[in-house]
C-alpha positions as CSV (number, residue, x, y, z in Angstrom):
1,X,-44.4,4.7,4.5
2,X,-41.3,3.8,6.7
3,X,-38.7,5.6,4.7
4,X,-36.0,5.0,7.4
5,X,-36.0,1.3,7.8
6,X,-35.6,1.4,11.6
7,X,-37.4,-0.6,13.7
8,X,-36.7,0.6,16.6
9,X,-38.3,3.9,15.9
10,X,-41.5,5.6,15.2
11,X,-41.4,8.3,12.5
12,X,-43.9,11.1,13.9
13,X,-43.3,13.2,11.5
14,X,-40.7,15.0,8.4
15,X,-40.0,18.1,7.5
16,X,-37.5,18.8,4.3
17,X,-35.6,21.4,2.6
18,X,-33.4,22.1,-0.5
19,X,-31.0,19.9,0.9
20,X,-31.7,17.8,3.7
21,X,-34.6,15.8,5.7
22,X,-35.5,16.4,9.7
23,X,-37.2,13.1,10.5
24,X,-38.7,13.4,14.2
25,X,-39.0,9.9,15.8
26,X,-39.3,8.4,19.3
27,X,-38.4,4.9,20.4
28,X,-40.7,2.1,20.4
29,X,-39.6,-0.2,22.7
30,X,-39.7,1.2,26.5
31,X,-37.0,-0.3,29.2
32,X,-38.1,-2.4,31.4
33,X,-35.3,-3.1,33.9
34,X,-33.4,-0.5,36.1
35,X,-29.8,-0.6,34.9
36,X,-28.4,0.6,38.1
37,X,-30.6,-1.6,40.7
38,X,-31.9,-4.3,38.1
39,X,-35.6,-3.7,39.0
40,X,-38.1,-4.8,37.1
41,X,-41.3,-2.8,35.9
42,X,-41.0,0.3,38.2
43,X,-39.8,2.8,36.7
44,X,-41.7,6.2,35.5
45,X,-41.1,8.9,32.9
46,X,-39.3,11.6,34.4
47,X,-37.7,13.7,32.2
48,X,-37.2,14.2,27.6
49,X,-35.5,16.1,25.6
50,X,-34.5,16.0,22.0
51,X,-31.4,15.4,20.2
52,X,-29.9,15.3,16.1
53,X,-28.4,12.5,15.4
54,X,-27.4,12.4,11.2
55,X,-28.5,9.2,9.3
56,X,-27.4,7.9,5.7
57,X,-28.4,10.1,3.2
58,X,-32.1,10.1,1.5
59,X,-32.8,10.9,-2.3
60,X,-29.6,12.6,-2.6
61,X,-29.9,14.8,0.8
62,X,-28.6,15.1,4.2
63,X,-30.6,13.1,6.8
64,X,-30.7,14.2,10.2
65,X,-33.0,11.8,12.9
66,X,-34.3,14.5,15.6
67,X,-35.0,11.6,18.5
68,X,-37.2,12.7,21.8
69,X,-35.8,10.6,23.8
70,X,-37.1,9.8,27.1
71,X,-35.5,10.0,30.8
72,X,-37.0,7.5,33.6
73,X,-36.4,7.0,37.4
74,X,-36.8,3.9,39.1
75,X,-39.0,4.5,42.1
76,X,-36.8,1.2,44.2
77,X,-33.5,3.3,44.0
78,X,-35.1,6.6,43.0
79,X,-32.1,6.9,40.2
80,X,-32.5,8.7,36.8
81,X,-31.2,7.4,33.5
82,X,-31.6,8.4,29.9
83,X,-32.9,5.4,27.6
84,X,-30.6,3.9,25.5
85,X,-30.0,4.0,22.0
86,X,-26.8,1.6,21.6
87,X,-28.8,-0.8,19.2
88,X,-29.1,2.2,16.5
89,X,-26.7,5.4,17.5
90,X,-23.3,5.7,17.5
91,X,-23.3,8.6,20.4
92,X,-19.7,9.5,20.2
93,X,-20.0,10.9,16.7
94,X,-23.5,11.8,17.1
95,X,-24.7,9.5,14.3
96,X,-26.2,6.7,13.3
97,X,-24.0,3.2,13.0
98,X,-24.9,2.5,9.6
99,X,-23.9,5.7,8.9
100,X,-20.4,5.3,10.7
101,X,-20.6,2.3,9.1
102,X,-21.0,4.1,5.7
103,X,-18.6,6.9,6.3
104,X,-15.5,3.9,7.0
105,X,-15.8,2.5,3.8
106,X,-16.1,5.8,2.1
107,X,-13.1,7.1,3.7
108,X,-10.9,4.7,1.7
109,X,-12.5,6.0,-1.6
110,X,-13.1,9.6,-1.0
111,X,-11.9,12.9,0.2
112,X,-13.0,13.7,4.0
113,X,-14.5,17.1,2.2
114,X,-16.6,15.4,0.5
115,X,-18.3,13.1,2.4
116,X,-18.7,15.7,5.1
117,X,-20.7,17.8,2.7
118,X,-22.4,14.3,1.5
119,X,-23.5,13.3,5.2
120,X,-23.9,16.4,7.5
121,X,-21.0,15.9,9.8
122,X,-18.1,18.1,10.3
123,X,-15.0,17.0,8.3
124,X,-12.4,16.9,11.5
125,X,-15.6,14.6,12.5
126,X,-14.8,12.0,9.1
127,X,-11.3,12.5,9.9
128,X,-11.5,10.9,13.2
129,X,-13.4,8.2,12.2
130,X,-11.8,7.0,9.4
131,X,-8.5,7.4,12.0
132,X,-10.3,5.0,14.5
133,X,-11.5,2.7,11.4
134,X,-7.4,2.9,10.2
135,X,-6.7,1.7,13.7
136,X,-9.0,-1.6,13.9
137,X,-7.8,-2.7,10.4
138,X,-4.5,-2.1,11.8
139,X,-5.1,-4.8,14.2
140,X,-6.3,-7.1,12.0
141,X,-4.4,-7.2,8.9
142,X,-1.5,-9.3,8.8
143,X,0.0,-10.3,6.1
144,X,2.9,-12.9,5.8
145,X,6.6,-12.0,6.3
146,X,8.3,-12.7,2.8
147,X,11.5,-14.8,2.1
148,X,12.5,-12.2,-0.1
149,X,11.9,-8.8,1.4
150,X,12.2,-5.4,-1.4
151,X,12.6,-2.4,0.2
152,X,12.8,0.5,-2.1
153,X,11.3,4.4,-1.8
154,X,8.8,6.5,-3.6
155,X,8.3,10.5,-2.7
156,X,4.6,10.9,-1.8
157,X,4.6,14.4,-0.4
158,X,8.2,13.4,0.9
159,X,9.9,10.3,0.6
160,X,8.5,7.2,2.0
161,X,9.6,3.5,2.3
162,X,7.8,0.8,0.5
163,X,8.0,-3.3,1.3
164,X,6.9,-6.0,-0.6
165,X,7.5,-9.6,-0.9
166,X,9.5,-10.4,-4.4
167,X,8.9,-13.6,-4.6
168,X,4.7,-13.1,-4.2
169,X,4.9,-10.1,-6.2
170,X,2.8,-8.2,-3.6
171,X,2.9,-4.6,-1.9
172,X,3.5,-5.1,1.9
173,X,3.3,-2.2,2.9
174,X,4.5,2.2,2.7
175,X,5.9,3.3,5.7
176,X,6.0,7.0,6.7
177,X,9.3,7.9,6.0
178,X,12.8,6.1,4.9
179,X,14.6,7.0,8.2
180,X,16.9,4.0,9.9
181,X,14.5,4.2,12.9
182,X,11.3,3.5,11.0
183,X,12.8,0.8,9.1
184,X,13.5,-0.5,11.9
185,X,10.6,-0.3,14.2
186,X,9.0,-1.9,11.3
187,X,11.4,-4.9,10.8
188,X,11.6,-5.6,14.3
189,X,7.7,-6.2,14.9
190,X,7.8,-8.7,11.8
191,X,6.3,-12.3,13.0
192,X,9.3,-15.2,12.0
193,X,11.4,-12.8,10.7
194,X,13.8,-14.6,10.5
195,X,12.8,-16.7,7.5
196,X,13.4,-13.6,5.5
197,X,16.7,-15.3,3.7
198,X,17.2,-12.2,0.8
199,X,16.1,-8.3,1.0
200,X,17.0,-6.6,-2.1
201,X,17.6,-2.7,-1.9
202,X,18.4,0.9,-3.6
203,X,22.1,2.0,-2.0
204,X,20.8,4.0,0.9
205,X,22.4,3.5,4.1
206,X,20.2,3.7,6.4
207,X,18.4,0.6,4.8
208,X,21.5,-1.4,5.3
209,X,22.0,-0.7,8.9
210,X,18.4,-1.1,9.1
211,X,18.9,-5.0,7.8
212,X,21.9,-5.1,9.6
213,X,20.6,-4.3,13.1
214,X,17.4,-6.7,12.4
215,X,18.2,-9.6,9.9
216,X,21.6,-10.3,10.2
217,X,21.5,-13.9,8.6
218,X,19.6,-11.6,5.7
219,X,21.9,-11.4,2.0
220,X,21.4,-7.6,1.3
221,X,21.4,-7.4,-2.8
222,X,21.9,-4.2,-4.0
223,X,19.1,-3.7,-6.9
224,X,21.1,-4.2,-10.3
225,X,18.3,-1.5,-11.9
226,X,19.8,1.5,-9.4
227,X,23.3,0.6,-10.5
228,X,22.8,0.8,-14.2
229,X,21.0,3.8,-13.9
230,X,23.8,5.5,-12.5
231,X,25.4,4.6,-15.9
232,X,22.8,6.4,-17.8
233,X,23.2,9.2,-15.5
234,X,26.5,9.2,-16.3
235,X,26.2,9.2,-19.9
236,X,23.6,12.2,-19.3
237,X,26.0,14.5,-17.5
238,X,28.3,14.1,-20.5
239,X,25.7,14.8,-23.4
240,X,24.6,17.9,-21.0
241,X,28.7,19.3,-20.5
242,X,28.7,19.1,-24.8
243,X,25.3,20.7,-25.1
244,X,26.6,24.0,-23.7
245,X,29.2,24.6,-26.9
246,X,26.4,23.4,-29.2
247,X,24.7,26.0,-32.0
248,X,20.8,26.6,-30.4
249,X,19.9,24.0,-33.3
250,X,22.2,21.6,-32.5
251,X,21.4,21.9,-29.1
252,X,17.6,21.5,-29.9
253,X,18.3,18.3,-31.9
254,X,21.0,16.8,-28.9
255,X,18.2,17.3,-26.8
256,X,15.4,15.6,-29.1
257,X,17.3,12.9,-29.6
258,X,18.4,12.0,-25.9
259,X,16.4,8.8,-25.8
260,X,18.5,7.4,-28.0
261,X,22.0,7.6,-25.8
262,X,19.9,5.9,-23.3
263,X,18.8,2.9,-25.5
264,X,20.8,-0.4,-25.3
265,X,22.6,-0.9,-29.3
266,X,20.2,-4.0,-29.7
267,X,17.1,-1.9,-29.5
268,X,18.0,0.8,-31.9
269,X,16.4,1.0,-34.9
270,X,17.7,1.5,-38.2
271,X,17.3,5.6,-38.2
272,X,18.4,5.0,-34.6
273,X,22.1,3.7,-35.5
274,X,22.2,6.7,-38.4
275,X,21.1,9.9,-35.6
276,X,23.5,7.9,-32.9
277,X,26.8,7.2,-35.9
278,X,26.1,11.7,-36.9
279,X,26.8,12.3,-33.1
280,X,29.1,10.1,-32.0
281,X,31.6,10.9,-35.3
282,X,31.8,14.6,-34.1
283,X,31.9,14.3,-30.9
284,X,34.2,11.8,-29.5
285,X,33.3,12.1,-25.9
286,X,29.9,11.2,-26.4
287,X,31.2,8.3,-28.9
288,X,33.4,6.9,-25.8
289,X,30.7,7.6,-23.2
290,X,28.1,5.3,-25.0
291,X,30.9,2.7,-25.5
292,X,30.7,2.6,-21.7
293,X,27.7,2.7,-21.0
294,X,27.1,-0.2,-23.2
295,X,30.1,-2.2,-21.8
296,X,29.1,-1.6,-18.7
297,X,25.7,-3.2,-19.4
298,X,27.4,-6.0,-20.3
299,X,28.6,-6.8,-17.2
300,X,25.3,-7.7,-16.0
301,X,25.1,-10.3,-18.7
302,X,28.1,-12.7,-17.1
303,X,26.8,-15.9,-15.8
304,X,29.3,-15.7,-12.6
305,X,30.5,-13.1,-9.7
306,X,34.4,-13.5,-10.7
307,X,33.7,-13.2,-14.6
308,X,31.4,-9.9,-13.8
309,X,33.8,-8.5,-10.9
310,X,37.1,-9.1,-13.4
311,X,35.1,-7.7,-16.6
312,X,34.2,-4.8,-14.4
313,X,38.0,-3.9,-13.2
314,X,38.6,-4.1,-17.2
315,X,35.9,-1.3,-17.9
316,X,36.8,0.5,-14.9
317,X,40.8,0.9,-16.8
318,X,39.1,1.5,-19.5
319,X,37.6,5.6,-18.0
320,X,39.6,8.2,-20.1
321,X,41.0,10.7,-17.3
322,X,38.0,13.3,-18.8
323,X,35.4,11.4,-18.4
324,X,36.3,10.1,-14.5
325,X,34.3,12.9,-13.0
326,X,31.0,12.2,-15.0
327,X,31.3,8.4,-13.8
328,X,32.7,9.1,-10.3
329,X,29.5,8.5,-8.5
330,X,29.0,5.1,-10.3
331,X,33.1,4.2,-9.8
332,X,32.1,5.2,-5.8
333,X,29.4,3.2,-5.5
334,X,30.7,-0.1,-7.0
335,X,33.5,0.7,-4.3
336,X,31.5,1.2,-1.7
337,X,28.8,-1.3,-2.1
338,X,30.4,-4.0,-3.8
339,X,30.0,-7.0,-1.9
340,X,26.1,-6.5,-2.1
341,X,26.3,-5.4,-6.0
342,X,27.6,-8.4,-6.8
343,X,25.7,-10.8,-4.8
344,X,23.6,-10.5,-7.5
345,X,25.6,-13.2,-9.8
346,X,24.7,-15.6,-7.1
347,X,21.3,-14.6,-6.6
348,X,19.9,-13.0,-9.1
349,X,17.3,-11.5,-7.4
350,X,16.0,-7.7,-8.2
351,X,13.1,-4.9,-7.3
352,X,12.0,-4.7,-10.7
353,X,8.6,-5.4,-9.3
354,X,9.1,-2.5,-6.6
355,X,9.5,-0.4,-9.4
356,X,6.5,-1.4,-11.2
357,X,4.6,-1.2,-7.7
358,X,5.6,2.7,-6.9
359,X,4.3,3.9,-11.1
360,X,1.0,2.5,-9.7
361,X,1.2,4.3,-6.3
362,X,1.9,7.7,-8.4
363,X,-1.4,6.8,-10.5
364,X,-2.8,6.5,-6.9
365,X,-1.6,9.8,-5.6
366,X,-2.3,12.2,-8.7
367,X,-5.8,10.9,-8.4
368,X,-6.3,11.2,-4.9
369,X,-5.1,14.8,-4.6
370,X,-5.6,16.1,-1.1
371,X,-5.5,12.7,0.3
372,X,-2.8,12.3,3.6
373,X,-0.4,9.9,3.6
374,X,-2.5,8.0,6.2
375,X,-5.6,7.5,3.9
376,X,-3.5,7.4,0.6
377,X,-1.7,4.2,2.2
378,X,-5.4,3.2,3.3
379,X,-6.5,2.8,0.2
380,X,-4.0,0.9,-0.7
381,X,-3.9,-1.6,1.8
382,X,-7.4,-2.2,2.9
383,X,-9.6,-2.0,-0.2
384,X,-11.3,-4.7,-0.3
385,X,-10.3,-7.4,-3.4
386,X,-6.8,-6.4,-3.7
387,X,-5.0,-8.9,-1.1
388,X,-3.6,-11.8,-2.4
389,X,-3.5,-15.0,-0.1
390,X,-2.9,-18.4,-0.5
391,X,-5.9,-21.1,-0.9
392,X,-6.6,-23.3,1.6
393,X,-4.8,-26.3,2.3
394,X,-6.8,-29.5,4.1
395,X,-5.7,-31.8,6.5
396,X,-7.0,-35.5,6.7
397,X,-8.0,-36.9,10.1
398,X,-9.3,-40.3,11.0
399,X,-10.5,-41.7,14.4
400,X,-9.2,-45.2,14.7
401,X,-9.1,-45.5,10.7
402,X,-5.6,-46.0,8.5
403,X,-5.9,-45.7,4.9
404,X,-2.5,-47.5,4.7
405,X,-4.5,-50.9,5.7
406,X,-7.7,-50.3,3.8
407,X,-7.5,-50.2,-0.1
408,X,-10.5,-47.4,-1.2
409,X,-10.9,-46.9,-5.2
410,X,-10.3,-42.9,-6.1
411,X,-13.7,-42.2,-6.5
412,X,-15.2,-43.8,-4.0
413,X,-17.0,-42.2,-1.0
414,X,-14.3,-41.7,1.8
415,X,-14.8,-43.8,5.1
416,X,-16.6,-42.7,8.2
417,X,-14.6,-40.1,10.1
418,X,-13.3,-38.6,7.2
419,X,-12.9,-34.8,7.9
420,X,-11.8,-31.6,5.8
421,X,-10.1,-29.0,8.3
422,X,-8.9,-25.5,6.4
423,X,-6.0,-24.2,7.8
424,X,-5.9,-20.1,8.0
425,X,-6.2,-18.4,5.2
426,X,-2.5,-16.8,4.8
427,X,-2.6,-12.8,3.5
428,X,0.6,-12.4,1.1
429,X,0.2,-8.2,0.4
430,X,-1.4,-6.4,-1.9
431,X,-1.9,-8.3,-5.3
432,X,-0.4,-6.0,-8.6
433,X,-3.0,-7.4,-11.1
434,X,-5.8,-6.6,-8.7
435,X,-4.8,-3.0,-8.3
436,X,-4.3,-2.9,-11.7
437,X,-8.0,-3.8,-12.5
438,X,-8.7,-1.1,-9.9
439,X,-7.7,1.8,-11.3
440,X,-8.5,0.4,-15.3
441,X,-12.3,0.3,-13.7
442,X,-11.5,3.7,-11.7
443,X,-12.9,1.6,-8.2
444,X,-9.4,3.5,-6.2
């Protein structure tokens, strides 16, 4: 019984242990023609030796192929040569293609420990490959450059950029870092970038000189979602300065009951409003710091850039001289990025979908723990089922036929030369839902 399912060898014999299978096997198909003179039937074994090459695994074990393979010499040029196995093994990694083949799609799904200990090979061995595999894909994913571009950050290991296209709702992709450079390396190697009309952002600089350098037709939009969470954090730094003259208990309960300061006064419930009315009636700081917060949320609810840029200079009056410190960094920032905070009222644009993008990516990471960067952003990117792209369009073409001058009924059969031509299937990034599905079935 041929338990390898190679034709182009002969099994002469198996030998197994507690955890793998030696298969000896030869070659069954001679050359014929010298490769270095081209002659034809006249050449004579010269030479063999044998050599392990490791195969997919067999009923759970390592497989390891030991192949005598044969040396000839052509008696017209009297050269030597070894025959080849190109059809079946993958001599660089001293394997068999299928398995190669194997160990590339594994490397998206699994640690390079494991499969090493799976298939025989060494793991800096896996680790090349899957670099090599990383490489090819490189070359031929390309997905389309958005209209509205969302740059935003998640720390995997260290901070790291992430891209995706708004208006799609796809991941485009993580770069290695957040620095000005990479951001820029990255935007500049974009195909028709300049379509990209709107790229919405956190405040970090380097981003906007990134966009600036690049896509200077682009609107930068500051993400409304990192402003008002500069208000909570204000709000925070003032329940946290009245916790340290608090009893233990009272402490205890401030703390408890912190995700209530942080709720918007529509969503608090009735026990809510009660806990909320104890603290703010004893201490007035943290009665006039929630007044702020909330008014400042408001602001976000104008319907113009002059109504929410004048209702802001009101709340900004509005600061007690005590509380000024705890809201500096929010004060700064409206100063500092303003004109891209409020292009928001004109294009209300956000990364709310960035954000939902980077919680999955954190699923990602605590479940691939001792992944790299590299192969973490792999299997994000390349798993197969997760890009989202947009169906096929057709063209009509006619030789020497106008439908303008002929009158067909719908449902008739269309006229000779009648043909259907797909255009390229365009890649838009990596679908949310699809990722989702992922990880509900645990396939990532």
């Amino acid at each position: 019984m041929d338990i390898l399912n190679l034709p182009n060898f002969n099994i002469l014999s198996i030998s197994e242990n507690e955890f793998d299978f030696l298969i000896q096997v030869v070659t069954n198909s001679p050359p014929l023609v010298c490769p270095h003179c081209g002659c034809i039937a006249n050449l004579y074994k010269h030479d063999s030796r044998e050599q392990v090459y490791m195969d997919l695994p067999i009923h759970g074990k390592r497989a390891g192929l030991l192949i005598k393979r044969q040396r000839y010499r052509c008696r017209d040029c009297n050269r030597t040569f070894w025959e080849h196995l190109d059809h079946t093994i993958d001599e660089k990694r001293n394997c068999t293609k299928r398995l190669l083949s194997y160990i590339e799609k594994q490397s998206l799904k699994r640690t390079f420990v494991s499969i090493s200990e799976d298939v025989g090979l060494h793991e800096k061995t896996i680790r090349n490959i899957f670099r090599d595999y990383l490489n090819r894909l490189k070359e031929t994913l390309r997905f389309e450059t958005p209209n509205w571009l969302g740059i935003d950050e998640i720390h995997i290991i260290k901070p790291r950029c992430v891209l995706t296209n708004i208006e799609e709702h796809t991941l485009v992709d993580v770069l290695p870092n957040r620095n000005k450079e990479t951001v820029i390396d990255y935007l500049s190697r974009l195909p028709n970038r300049g379509q990209i009309r709107y790229v919405t952002m956190d405040m970090w600089q380097p981003y906007k000189d990134a966009v600036r350098a690049i896509l200077p037709k682009a609107l930068i939009i500051v993400d409304k979602f990192h402003v008002l969470r500069m208000a909570n954090q204000a709000l925070e730094t003032i329940r946290k300065q009245l916790r340290e003259g608090l009893s233990p208990k009272e402490r205890r309960g401030l703390v408890h009951d912190r995700n209530i300061f942080l709720k918007r006064r529509i969503e608090l419930t009735e026990m809510d409003k009660i806990t909320l009315d104890l603290w703010t009636k004893n201490h007035s700081s943290l009665r006039t710091a929630y007044d702020l917060k909330e008014s400042y949320f408001d602001i976000w609810e104008c319907d113009s850039r002059q109504t929410a840029l004048l209702k802001y200079n009101e709340w900004k009056v509005k600061i007690p001289t005590e509380l000024q410190s705890a809201f500096e960094e929010l004060t700064k920032a409206m100063k500092n990025w303003e004109e891209e905070i409020f292009a928001y009222f004109d294009h209300r644009i956000t990364n709310a979908y960035t954000e939902s993008l980077n919680s999955l990516v954190r699923v990602i990471n605590r479940l691939g723990r001792g992944y790299s960067f590299e192969a973490l952003r792999a299997k994000i990117l390349f798993t197969e089922g997760l890009k989202k792209q947009c169906m096929p369009k057709y063209q009509r073409q006619f030789d020497s036929y106008d439908l303008r001058e002929k009158n067909f009924p719908m449902f008739n059969m269309p006229p000779v030369g009648f043909v259907r031509q797909p255009e390229e299937i365009i890649l838009l990034g990596i679908d949310l839902d699809s990722l989702i599905e992922k990880l509900e079935k645990d396939q990532l």
